[in-house]
C-alpha positions, 0 to 999 in steps of 0.5 A, a space after each residue: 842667317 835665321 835659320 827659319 828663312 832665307 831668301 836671294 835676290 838676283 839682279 842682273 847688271 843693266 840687263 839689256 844693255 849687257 846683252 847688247 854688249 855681250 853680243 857685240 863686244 865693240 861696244 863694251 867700255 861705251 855709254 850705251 842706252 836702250 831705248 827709244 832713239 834720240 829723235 824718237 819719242 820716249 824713254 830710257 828702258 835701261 843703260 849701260 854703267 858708263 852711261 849713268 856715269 853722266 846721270 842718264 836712268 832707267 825711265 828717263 825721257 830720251 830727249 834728257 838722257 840724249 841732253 846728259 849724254 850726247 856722244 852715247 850709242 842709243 840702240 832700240 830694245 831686242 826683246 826676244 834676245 832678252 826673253 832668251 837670256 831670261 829663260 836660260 838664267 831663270 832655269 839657274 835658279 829653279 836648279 835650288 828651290 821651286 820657290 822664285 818670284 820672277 819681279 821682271 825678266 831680269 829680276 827675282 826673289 829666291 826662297 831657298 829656306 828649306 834646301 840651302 843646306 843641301 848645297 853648304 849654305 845661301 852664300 854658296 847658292 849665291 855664288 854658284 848662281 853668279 859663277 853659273 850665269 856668268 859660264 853659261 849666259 855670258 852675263 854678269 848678276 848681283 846676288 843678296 842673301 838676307 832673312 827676308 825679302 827687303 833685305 835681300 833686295 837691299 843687299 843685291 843692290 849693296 856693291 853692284 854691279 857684279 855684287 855679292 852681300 849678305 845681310 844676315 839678321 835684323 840687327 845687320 840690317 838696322 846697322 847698314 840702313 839706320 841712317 838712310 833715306 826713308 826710301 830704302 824701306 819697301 813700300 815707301 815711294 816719292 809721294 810717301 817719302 815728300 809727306 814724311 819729310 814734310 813732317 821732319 822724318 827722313 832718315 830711317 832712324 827717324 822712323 824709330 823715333 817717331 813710330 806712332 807719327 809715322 802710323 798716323 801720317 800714313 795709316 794703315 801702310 804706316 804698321 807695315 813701314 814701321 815694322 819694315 823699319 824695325 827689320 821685321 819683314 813677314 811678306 813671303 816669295 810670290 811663287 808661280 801656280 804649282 802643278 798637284 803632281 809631278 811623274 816620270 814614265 818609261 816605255 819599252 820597245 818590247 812588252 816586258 812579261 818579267 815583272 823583275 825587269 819592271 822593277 828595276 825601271 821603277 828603281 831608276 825611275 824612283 832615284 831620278 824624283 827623289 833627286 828632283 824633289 830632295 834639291 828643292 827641299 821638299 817630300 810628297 805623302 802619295 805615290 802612284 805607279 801607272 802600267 800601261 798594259 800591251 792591250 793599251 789598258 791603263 791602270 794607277 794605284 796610289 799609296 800614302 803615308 808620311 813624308 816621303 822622299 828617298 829613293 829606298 822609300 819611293 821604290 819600296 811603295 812603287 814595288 808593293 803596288 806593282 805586285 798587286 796589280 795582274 801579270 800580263 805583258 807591259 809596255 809602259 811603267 811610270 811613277 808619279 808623286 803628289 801631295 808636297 809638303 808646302 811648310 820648309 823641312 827641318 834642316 837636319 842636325 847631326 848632333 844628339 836627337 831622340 834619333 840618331 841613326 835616322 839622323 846619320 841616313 838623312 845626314 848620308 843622303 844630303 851627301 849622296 845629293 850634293 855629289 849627284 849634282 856635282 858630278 851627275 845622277 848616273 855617276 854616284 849609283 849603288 851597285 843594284 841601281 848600276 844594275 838597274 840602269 844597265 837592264 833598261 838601257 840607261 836613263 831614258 825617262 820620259 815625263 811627257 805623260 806628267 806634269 813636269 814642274 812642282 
């Protein structure tokens, strides 16, 4: 796999009609269409495996469908059902990188490039991804890793349903799909696909052998057919708008006069963003502390510096402006991180470098994170963060004052 790019994509197997079948186990092993009802005007918003067996698809007229499959249940759609199940995988995903491009309800584009491998690689992401749907959603998805977004849509849809595949390079790719239909490359739909064959072009080994026909029949869309056919796929994960800042905050149900015991909700409060961030790959450069005094005056103070992501480097800056601001009672404390780096981290390496020691830390605190999200934030503590969290009473951290998401 190219170390520089990872994507997944996760598509669910016929969604709706999983749900359905979920939630109504009489219907499993039955030809299922959702959709419009037989009698009704419409289309097939999608169907059950046993369903297509008998050419029934997604978009098809009701009227065809019922035509191919008379003896099939047809059910009208049960969106909020759907939109739930949605919710629930999505914050599967967003568990492994804040960079997802959400295609559909049930369809979407992973970029785990820069935390990969904080969970032992993109196949292990995959695989979690499939066992955590299946657990805790009732549903079964079918996951492809590839180094960019075609072939991992190409590998997602390789053994459905249920699936799993990789395609792990642009020689893989040209191997799997050299001699399928052109329609296999992203961009290249029926209209697209009639012109090429039309000019004796239809596999994707024709493609590559008439590069500069294809440029000229399709024009400007003909550069980016040909370097798809080629493997080269730049196009980059569509994220969601990000919010500048992401924080934490803790209010006492007593004003607190020792300035000690502020310091040790900034430590749980620092461990708790440091987790947040470090799962998705990313550092910030400025960190804010924000105290409420018990008059209700609010003040921040900010510092920045290099990448900063570790819990020892988020306490150490909030606990040097904590001394500087005046000692008075407080009933709030917070922290708040900003400025993320928007380029992958380097994934680190634990041989050699002009900096070992700094290696072997890095290297000690992907360790420390796997263990914390396999067993629990509170679970894996060093003994002054056990203190920590016993003086505040445990990991009671509000985020409602900041912006929760990246």
């Amino acid at each position: 796999m190219d170390s520089k790019r990872c994507i997944i994509h996760v598509d669910m197997d016929a969604f709706y009609a999983a749900v359905e079948v979920r939630d109504d186990p009489s219907l499993e092993g039955k030809p299922l269409v959702i959709g419009s009802l037989p009698h009704e005007r419409g289309v097939v918003a999608t169907c059950s495996y046993e369903a297509r067996v008998f050419g029934v698809r997604s978009g098809m007229s009701i009227k065809q469908a019922y035509r191919l499959c008379p003896h099939g249940i047809y059910m009208h759609p049960n969106f909020s059902k759907y939109v739930e199940a949605s919710r629930r995988f999505h914050e599967i995903w967003e568990i492994y990188t804040d960079l997802v491009e959400y295609v559909s309800l049930d369809e979407g584009y992973l970029d785990v490039s820069r935390s990969a491998h904080l969970f032992g690689g993109a196949a292990n992401i995959g695989r979690d991804i499939k066992a955590r749907t299946l657990e805790k959603v009732g549903l079964t998805c079918s996951v492809g890793i590839g180094y960019g977004m075609m072939s991992a849509k190409i590998a997602s849809e390789e053994d459905k349903p249920d699936g799993f595949f990789e395609i792990a390079d642009a020689e893989a790719l040209n191997k799997l799909i050299i001699d399928r239909n052109v329609r296999i490359i992203y961009g290249i739909g029926a209209q697209t696909a009639n012109l090429l064959e039309k000019s004796g072009i239809f596999t994707v080994r024709d493609i590559l052998a008439n590069e500069s026909r294809v440029k000229n029949l399709l024009g400007k869309h003909g550069s980016g057919v040909v370097a798809l056919a080629n493997g080269v796929d730049s196009r980059r994960v569509a994220t969601r708008a990000k919010s500048k800042s992401i924080g934490r905050e803790h209010t006492f149900q007593e004003n607190i006069h020792d300035f000690e015991y502020l310091r040790d909700a900034l430590r749980v409060i620092a461990k708790g963003l440091s987790f947040k961030i470090r799962m998705k790959g990313m550092a910030c450069k400025t960190v804010t502390i924000k105290v409420t005094f018990a008059d209700m005056r609010q003040i921040t103070r900010s510092k920045s510096k290099g990448k900063i992501d570790t819990t020892a480097e988020i306490f150490a800056i909030a606990s040097e402006l904590l001394d500087k601001i005046e000692r008075r009672p407080v009933r709030l404390v917070g922290i708040s991180l900003s400025g993320f780096d928007v380029e992958p981290a380097e994934q680190i390496s634990l041989f050699g470098g002009s900096n070992e020691a700094q290696m072997k830390k890095d290297a000690l605190e992907n360790v420390m994170l796997r263990l914390q999200h396999k067993y629990g934030l509170e679970k894996i503590l060093t003994a002054r963060e056990k203190l920590a969290y016993k003086n505040i009473g445990g990991y009671e951290i509000d985020e409602d004052s900041f912006n929760k998401r990246i």
